[in-house]
C-alpha angles and dihedrals in degrees: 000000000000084000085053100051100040103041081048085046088052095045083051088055093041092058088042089062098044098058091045083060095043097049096042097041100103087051096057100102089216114166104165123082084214101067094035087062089049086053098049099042076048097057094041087051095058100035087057086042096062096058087036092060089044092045092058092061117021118050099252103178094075094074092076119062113255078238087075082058117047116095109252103173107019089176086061109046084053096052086050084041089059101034101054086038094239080165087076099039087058100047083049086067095041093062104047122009098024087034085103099091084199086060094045084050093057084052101048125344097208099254129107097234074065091068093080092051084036096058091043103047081045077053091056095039100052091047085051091058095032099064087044100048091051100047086043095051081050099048083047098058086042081057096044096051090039091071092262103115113158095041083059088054095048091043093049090047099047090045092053088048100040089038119005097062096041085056086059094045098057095048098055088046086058083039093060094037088056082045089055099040086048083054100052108016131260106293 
């Protein structure tokens, strides 16, 4: 109930912030890229951070229909996943942020008794960098058409990066587990 409350508490001040940010950035008098690319990466942080918090502790993934989730045109999902290098993008994680094995374990245990709890936690994770990405690619073309236009690159880059490939990702991970219960039978 405490983790609750405070990680709610901390998604409430998240989406504070990122409206403060929102709202005051065309009177940041920001002159170096530099900056603008720590504001963007820092926007795109705390946006993904409110559906992450509430991620840890609702079950997100229901407010979207199982219909969202289900995987329509597999062909199609592998030729984007290699074309975009996902690939990369996911060894990136596994060498520094999923390095941890005891992390990789509260994700999926290796068993298969693990799919069920693997799909829904991939569930959780896609709707908590599918909202983002989606209010993020809004605020960038705000920006873009706001005469800020190299905050709302930075912004759209960072997004696609931060919340665009995850969401593949996630997708491809539900795609090879259907591919493997298809194999060997729901069990």
């Amino acid at each position: 109930m405490i983790k609750k409350i405070a990680f709610s508490l901390l998604a409430l001040f998240l989406a504070y912030q990122t409206i403060s940010i929102f709202v005051y950035a065309g009177t940041f008098p920001i002159k170096s890229s530099a900056v603008i690319v720590l504001v963007a990466a820092y926007l795109n942080l705390i946006v993904t951070g409110v559906f992450a918090f509430t991620g840890f502790v609702f079950p997100t993934q229901k407010l979207l229909p199982e219909s969202y989730y289900s995987i329509k045109n597999s062909k199609s999902l592998k030729r984007t996943f290699k074309y975009l290098k996902v690939d990369f993008f996911r060894s990136f994680l596994l060498a520094t942020v999923w390095r941890n094995k005891n992390k990789q374990k509260g994700y999926f245990n290796g068993n298969r008794d693990g799919f069920k709890s693997f799909v829904i936690q991939s569930k959780k994770s896609e709707f908590g960098h599918l909202i983002p990405f989606i209010i993020l690619t809004l605020m960038s073309f705000c920006f873009l058409f706001d005469a800020k236009f190299i905050l709302g690159l930075f912004t759209i880059i960072i997004n696609v990066i931060f919340n665009f490939y995850p969401i593949l990702l996630q997708r491809h991970h539900r795609m090879r587990i259907a591919i493997l219960e298809k194999r060997y039978g729901k069990k």
